[in-house]
Backbone as a chain_set.jsonl record, in Angstrom:
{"seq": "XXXXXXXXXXXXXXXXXXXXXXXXXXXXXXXXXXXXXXXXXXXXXXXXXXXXXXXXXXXXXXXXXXXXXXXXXXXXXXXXXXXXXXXXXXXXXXXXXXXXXXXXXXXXXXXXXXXXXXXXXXXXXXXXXXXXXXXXXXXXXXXXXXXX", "coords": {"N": [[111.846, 135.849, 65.674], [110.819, 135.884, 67.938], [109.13, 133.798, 68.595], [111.136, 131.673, 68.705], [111.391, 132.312, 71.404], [109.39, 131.221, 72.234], [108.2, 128.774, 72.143], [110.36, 127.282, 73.728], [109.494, 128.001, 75.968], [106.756, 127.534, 76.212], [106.945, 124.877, 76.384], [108.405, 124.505, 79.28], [106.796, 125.712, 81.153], [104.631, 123.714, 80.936], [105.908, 121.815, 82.142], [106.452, 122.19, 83.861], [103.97, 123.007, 85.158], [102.86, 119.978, 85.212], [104.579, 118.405, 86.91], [103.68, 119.697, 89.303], [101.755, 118.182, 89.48], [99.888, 115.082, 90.894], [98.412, 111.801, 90.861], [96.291, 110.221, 93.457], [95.698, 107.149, 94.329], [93.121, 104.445, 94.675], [94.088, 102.885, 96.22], [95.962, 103.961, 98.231], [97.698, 106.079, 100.195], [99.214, 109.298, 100.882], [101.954, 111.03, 101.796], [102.463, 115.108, 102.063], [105.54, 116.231, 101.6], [107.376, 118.947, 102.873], [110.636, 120.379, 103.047], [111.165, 118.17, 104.736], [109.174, 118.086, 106.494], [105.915, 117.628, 107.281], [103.537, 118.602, 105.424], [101.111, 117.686, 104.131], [98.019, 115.475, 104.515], [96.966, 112.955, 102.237], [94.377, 111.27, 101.834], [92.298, 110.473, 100.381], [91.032, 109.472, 97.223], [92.21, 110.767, 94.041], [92.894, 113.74, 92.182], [96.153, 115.476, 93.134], [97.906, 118.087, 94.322], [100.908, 119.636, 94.086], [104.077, 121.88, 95.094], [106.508, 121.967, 93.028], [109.934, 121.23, 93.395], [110.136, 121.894, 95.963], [108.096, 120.541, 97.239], [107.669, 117.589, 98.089], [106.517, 113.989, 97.379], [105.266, 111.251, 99.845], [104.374, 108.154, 99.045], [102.473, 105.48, 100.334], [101.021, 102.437, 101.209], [97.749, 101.721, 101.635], [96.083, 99.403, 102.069], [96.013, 96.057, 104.239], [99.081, 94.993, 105.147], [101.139, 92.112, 104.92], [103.381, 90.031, 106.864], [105.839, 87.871, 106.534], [107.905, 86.089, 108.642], [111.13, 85.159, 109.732], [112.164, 81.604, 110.116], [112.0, 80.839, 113.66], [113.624, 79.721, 115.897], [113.012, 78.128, 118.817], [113.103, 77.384, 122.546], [111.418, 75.503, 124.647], [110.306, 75.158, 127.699], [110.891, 72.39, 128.202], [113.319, 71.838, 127.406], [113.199, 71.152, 124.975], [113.677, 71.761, 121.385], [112.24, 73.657, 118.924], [111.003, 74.605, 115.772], [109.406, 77.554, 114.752], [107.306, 79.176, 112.807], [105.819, 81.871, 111.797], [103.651, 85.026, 111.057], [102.465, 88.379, 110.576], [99.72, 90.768, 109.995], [99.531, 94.032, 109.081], [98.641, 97.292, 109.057], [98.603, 100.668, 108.157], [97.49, 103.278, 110.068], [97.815, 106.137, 110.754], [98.89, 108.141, 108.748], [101.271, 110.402, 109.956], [101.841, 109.72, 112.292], [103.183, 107.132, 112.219], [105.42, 108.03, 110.345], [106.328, 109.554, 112.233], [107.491, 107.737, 113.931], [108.648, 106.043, 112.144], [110.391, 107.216, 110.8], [112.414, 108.383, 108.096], [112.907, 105.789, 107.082], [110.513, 104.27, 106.561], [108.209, 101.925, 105.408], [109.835, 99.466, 105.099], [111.347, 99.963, 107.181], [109.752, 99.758, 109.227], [108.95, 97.462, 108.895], [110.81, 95.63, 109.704], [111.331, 96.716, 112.086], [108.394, 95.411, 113.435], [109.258, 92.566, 112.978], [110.875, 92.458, 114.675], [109.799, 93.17, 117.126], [107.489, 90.823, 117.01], [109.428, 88.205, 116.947], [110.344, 88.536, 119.964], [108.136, 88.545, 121.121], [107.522, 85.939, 120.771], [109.167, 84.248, 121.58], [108.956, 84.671, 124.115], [106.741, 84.175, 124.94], [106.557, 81.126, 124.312], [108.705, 80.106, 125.109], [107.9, 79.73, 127.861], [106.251, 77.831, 128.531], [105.655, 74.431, 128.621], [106.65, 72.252, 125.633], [104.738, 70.001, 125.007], [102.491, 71.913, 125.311], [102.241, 73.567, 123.576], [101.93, 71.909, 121.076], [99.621, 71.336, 121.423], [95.81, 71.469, 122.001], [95.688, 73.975, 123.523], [97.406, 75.776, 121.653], [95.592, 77.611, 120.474], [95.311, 79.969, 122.412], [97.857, 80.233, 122.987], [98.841, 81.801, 120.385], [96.797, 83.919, 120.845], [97.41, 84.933, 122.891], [100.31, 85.756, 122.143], [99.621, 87.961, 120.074], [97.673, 89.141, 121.414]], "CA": [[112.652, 135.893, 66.874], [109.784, 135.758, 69.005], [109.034, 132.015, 67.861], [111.805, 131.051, 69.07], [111.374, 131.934, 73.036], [107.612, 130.886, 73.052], [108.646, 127.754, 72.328], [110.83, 126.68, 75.322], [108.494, 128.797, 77.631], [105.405, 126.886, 76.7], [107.737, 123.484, 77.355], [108.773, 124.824, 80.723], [105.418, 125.766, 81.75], [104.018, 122.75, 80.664], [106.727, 120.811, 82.577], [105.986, 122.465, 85.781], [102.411, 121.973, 85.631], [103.01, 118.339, 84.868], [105.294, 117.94, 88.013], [103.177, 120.215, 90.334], [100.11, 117.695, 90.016], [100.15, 113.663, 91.399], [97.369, 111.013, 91.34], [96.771, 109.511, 94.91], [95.153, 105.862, 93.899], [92.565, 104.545, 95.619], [94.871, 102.066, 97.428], [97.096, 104.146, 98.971], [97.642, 107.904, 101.411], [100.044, 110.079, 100.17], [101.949, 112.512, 102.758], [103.489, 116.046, 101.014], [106.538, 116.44, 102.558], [107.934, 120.319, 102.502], [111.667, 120.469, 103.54], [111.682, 117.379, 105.353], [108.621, 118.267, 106.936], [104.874, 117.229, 106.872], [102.852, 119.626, 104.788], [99.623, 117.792, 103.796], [98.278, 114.297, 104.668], [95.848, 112.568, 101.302], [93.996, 109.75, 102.29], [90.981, 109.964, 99.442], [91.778, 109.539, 95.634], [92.302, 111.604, 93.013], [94.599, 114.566, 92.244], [97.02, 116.141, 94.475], [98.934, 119.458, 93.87], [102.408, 120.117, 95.165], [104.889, 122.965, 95.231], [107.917, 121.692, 92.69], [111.408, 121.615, 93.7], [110.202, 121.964, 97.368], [107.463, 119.814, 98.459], [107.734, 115.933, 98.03], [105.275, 113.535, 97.832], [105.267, 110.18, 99.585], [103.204, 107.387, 99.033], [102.371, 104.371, 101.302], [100.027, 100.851, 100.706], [96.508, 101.745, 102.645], [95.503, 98.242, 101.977], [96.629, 95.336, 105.084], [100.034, 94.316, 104.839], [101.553, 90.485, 105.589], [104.964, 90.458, 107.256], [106.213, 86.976, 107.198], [108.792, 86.346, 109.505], [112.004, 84.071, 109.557], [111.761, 80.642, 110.822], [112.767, 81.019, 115.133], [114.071, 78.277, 116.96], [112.249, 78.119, 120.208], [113.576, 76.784, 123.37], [110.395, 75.968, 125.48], [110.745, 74.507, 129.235], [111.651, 71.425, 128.392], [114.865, 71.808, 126.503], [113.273, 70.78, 123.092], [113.755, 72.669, 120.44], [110.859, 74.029, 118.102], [110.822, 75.823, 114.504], [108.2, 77.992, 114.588], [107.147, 80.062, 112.014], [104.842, 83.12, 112.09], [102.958, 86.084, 110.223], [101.361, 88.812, 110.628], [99.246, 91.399, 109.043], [99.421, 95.135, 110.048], [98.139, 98.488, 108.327], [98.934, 102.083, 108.517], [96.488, 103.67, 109.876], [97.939, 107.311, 110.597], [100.264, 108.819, 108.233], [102.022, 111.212, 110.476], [102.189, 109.116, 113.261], [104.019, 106.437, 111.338], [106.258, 108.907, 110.089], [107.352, 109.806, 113.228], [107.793, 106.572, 114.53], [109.836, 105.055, 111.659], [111.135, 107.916, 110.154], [112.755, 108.092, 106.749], [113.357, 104.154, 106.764], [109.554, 103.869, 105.714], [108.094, 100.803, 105.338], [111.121, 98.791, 105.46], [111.835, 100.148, 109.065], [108.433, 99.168, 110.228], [108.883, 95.619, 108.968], [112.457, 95.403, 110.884], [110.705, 96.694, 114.011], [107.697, 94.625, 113.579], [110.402, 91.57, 113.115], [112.172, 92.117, 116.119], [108.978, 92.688, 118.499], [106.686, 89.401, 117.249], [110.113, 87.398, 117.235], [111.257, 88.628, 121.022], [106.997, 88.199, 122.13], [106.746, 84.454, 120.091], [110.214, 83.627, 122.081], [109.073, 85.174, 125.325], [105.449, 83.375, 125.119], [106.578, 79.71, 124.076], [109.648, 80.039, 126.34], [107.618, 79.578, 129.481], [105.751, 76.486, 128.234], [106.478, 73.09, 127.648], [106.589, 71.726, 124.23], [103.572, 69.432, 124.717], [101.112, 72.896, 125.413], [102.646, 74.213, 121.956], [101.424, 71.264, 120.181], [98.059, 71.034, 122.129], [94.875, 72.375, 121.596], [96.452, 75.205, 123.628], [97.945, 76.636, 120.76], [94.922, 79.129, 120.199], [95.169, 80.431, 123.71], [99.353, 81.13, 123.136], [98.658, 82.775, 119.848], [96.048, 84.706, 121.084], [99.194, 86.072, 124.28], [101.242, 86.195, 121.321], [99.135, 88.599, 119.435], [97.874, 91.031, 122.428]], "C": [[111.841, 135.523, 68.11], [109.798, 134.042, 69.265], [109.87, 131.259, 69.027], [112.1, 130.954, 70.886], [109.918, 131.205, 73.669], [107.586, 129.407, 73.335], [108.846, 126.713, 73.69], [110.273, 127.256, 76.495], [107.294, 128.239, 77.424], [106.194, 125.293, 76.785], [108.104, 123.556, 78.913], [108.213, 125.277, 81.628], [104.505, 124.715, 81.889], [104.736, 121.636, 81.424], [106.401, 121.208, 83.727], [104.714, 122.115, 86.257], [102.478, 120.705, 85.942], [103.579, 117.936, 86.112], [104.707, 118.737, 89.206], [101.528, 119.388, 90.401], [100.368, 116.091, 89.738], [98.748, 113.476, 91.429], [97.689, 110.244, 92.465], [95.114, 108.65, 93.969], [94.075, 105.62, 95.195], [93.21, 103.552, 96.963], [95.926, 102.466, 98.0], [96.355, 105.393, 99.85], [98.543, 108.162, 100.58], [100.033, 111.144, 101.405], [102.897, 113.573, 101.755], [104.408, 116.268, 101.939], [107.322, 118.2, 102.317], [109.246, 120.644, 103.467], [111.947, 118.954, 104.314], [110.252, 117.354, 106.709], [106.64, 117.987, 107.09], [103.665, 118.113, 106.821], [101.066, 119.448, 104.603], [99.729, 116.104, 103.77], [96.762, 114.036, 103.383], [95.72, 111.81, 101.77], [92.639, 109.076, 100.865], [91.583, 110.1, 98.194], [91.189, 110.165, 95.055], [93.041, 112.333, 92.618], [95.015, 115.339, 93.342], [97.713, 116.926, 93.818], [100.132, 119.505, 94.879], [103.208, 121.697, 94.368], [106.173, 122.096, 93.895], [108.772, 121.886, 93.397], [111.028, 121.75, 95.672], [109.041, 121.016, 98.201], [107.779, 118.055, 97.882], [107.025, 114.813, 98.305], [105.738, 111.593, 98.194], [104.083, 109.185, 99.868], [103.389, 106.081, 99.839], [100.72, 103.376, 100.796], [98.756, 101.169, 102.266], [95.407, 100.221, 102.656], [96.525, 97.14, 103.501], [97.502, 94.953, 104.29], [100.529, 92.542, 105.247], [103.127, 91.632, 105.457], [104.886, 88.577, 107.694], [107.415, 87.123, 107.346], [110.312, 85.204, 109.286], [111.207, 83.196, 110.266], [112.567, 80.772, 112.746], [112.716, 79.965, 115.699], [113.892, 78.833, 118.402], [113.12, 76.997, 121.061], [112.27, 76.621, 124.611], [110.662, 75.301, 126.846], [110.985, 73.587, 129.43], [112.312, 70.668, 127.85], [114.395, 71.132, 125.107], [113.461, 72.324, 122.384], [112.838, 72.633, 119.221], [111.65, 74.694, 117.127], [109.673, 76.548, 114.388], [108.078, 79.049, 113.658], [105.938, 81.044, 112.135], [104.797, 84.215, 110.877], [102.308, 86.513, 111.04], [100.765, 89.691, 109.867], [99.209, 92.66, 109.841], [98.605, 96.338, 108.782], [98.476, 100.024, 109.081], [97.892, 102.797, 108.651], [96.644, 105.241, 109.906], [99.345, 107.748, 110.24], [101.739, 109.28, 109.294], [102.634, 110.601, 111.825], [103.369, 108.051, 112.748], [105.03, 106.768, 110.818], [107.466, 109.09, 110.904], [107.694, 108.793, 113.883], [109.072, 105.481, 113.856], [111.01, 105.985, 110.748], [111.619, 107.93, 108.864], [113.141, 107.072, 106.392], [112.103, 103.688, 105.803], [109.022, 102.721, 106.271], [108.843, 99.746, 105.742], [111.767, 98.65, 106.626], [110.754, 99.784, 109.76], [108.58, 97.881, 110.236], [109.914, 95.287, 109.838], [111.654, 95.603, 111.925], [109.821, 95.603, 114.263], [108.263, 93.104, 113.938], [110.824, 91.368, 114.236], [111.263, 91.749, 117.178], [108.303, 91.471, 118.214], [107.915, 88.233, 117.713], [110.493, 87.487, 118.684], [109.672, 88.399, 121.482], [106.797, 86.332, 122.055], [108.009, 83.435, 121.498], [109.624, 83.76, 123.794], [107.84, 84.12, 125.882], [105.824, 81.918, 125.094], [107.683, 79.332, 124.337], [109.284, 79.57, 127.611], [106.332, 78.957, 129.431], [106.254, 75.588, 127.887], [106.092, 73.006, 126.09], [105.278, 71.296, 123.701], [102.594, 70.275, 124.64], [101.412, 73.373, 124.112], [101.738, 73.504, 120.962], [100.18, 70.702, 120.605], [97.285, 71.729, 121.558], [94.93, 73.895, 122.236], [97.0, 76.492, 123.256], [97.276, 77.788, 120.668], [95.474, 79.985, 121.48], [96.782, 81.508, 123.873], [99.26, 81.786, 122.06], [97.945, 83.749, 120.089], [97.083, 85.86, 122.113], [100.099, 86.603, 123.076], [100.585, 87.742, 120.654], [98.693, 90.182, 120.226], [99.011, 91.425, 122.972]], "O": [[112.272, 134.932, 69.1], [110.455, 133.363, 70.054], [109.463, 130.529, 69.932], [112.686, 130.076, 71.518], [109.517, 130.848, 74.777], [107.145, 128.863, 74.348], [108.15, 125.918, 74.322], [110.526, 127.04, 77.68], [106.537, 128.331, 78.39], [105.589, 124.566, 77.573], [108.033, 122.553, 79.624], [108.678, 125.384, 82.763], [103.668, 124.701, 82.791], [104.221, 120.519, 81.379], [106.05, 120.417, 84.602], [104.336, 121.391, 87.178], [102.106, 120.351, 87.061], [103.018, 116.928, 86.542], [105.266, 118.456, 90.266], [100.525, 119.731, 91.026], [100.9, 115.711, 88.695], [97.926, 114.321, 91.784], [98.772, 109.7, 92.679], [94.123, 109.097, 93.391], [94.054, 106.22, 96.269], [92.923, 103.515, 98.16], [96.824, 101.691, 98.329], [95.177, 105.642, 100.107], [98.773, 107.446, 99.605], [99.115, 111.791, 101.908], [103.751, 113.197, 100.952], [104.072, 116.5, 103.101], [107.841, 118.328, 101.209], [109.023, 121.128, 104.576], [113.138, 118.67, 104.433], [110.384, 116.667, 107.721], [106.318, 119.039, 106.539], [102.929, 118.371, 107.773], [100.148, 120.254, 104.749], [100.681, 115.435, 103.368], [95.729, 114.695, 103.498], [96.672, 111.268, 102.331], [92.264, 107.948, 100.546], [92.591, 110.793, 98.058], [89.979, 110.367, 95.16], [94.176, 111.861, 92.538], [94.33, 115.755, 94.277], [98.184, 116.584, 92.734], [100.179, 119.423, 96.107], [102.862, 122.315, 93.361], [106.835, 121.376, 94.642], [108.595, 122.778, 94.226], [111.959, 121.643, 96.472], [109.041, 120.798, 99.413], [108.361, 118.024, 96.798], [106.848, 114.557, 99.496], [106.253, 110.819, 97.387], [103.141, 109.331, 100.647], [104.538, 105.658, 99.965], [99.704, 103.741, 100.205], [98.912, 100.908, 103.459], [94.283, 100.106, 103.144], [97.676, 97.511, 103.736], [97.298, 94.61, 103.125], [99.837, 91.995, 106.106], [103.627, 92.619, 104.917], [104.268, 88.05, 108.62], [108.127, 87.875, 106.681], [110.155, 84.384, 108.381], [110.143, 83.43, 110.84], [113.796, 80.768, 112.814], [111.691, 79.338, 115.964], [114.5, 79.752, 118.95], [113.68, 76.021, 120.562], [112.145, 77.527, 125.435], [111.764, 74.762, 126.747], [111.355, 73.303, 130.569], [112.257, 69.45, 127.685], [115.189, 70.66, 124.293], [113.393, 73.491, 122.771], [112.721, 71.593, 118.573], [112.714, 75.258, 117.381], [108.796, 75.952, 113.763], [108.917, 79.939, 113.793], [105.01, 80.59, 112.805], [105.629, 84.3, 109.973], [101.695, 85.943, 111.943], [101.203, 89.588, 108.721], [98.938, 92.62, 111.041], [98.094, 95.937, 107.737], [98.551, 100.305, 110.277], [97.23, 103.089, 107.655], [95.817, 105.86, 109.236], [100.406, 107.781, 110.864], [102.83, 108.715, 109.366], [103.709, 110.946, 112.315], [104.532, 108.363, 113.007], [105.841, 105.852, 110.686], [108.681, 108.976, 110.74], [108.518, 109.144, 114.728], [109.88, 104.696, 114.352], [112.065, 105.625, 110.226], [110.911, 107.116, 108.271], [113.797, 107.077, 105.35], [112.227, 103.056, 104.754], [109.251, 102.424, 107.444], [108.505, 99.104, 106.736], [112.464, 97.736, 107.067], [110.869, 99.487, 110.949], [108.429, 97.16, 111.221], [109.659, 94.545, 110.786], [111.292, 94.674, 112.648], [110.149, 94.791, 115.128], [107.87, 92.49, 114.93], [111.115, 90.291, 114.758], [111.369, 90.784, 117.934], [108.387, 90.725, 119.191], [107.649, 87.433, 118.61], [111.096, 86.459, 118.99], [109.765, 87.889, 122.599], [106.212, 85.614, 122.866], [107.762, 82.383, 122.088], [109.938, 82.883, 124.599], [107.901, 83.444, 126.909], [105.31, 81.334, 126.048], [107.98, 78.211, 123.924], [110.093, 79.081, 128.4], [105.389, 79.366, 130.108], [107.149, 75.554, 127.043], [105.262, 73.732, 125.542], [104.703, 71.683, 122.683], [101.619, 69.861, 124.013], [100.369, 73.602, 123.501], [100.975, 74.087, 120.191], [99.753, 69.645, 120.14], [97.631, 72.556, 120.715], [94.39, 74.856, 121.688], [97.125, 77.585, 123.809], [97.85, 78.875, 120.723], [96.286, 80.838, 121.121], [96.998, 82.612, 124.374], [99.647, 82.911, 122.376], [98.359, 84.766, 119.534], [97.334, 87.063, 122.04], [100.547, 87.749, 123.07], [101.316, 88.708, 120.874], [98.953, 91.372, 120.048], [99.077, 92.515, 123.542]]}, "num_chains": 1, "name": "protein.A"}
């Protein structure tokens, strides 16, 4: 009779352990989240312990990201019209900050933001040049405005 509860109590012990301990890689962070809330920030690899059923672990890319961008049709001062295309590369450097900035979108909400501001600085910068400084040796000088 016994037998028969030791059983499903060393499965259900063994299942909790198993789900109360995460590897953080060496290419990532890992924040624990507890209610919705930010419990514990990993940044070095190896194992990580959580709470079951209440804490939540998420993980994020600690390596530089690329974000390429659509192609934007430029209008520069003298009514031509440009395709310009663009990238850039960003990285997360503080969990919690990041967090609070993009909120439960993640990743995915950083790239949208990122999206919107290089496309509204690339438009704003090569808006209030002619065409010919675009395709000059110039160019470093407006990526460089573009970039700070």
């Amino acid at each position: 009779m016994r037998a028969v509860y030791i059983l499903p109590g060393l499965i259900l012990a063994g299942a909790l352990v198993l789900s109360s301990v995460f590897i953080v890689d060496e290419r990532e962070k890992v924040l624990v989240l507890q209610f919705g809330q930010v419990k514990q920030v990993i940044d070095q690899p190896g194992l990580g312990f959580k709470i079951p059923l209440i804490q939540e672990v998420l993980r994020y890319e600690d390596r530089i990201l690329g974000l390429p961008t659509q192609p934007l049709e430029v209008t520069p001062l003298d009514d031509r019209r440009l395709v310009v295309d663009a990238f850039a590369r960003w990285r997360i450097v503080d969990l919690e900050v990041f967090r609070r900035a993009v909120g439960a979108g993640g990743v995915e909400a950083a790239k949208s933001n990122l999206d919107k501001i290089i496309s509204a600085e690339i438009r704003e910068v090569l808006g209030g040049v002619p065409s010919q400084k675009v395709l000059s040796e110039d160019r470093t000088t407006l990526m460089n405005t573009i970039r700070d």
